[in-house]
N, C-alpha and C positions, 0 to 999 in steps of 0.2 A: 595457475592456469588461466584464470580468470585477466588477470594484468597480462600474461603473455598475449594471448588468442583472443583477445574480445571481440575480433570478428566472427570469430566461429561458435562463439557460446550461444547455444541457443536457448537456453532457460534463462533463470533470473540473476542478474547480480548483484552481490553485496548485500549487507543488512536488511534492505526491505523486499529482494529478491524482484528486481524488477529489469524486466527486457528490455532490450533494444527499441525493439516497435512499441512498446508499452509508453517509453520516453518519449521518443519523439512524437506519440499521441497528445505528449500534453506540454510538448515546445522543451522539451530536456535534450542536453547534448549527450546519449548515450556513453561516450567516449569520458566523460566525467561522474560514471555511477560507481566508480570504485573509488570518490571520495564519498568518506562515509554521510559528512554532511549535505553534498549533494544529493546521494541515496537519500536519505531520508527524507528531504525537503521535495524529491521527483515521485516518493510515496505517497507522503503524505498530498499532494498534490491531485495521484490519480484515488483519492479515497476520499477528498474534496469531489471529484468529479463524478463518483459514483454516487454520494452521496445526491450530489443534485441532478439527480438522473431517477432519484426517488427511492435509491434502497435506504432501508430507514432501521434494520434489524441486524443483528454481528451475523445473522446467516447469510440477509442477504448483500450484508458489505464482502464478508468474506471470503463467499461464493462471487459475486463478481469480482474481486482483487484476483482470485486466482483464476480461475480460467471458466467464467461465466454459461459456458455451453458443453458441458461435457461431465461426466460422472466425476470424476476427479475432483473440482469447483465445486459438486454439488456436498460431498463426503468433506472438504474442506469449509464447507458453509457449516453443516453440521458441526464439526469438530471448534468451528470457533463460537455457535451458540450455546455447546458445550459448555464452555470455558465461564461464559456468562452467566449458567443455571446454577454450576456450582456453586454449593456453599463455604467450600473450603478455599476461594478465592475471595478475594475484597470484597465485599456486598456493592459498591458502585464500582466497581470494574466496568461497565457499560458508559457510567456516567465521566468515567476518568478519562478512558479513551476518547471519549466525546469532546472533553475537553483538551486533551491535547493533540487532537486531530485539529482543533479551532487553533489551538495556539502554532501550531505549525504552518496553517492556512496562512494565518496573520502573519507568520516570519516568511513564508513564501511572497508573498505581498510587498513585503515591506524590500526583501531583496530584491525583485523585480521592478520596483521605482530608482532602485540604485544606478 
């Protein structure tokens, strides 16, 4: 559905579930997030930008990746500081992601001089 109608999808597409408007917030040609490697590099992108906008916690990266103003975003903030409290996930789970959210930055970068 997603490849047919991408005009009409209104929610997120692809691996990192990201919109249309969400894209082209941060210069992505929406019509290219159903490659996967696109998707991820237009993710990691807006998680860059959240980041430098000062959320600094997987609640409040979380909650602003999904939908920063609305109970929805905020239940999705929680459920991904969730993930980082537990014990039964990697102890640096926080730190891993941290780091491949930089490493992605740097591969977004690096194709952009291309």
């Amino acid at each position: 559905y997603e490849q047919a109608f991408f005009d009409r999808v209104n929610g997120g597409v692809g691996e990192m579930q990201v919109s249309m408007n969400t894209a082209l917030s941060v210069g992505a040609d929406p019509r290219q997030l159903n490659d996967p490697q696109r998707n991820i590099l237009t993710g990691a992108k807006v998680i860059q930008n959240i980041q430098q906008q000062g959320a600094t916690t997987p609640y409040s990266i979380g909650k602003a990746y999904n939908s920063p103003s609305s109970a929805h975003g905020d239940r999705y903030g929680q459920r991904i500081e969730s993930y980082s409290a537990n014990s039964t996930y990697q102890p640096n789970l926080v730190e891993n992601l941290t780091s491949l959210v930089k490493s992605l930055t740097q591969l977004v970068q690096t194709l952009s001089n291309l």
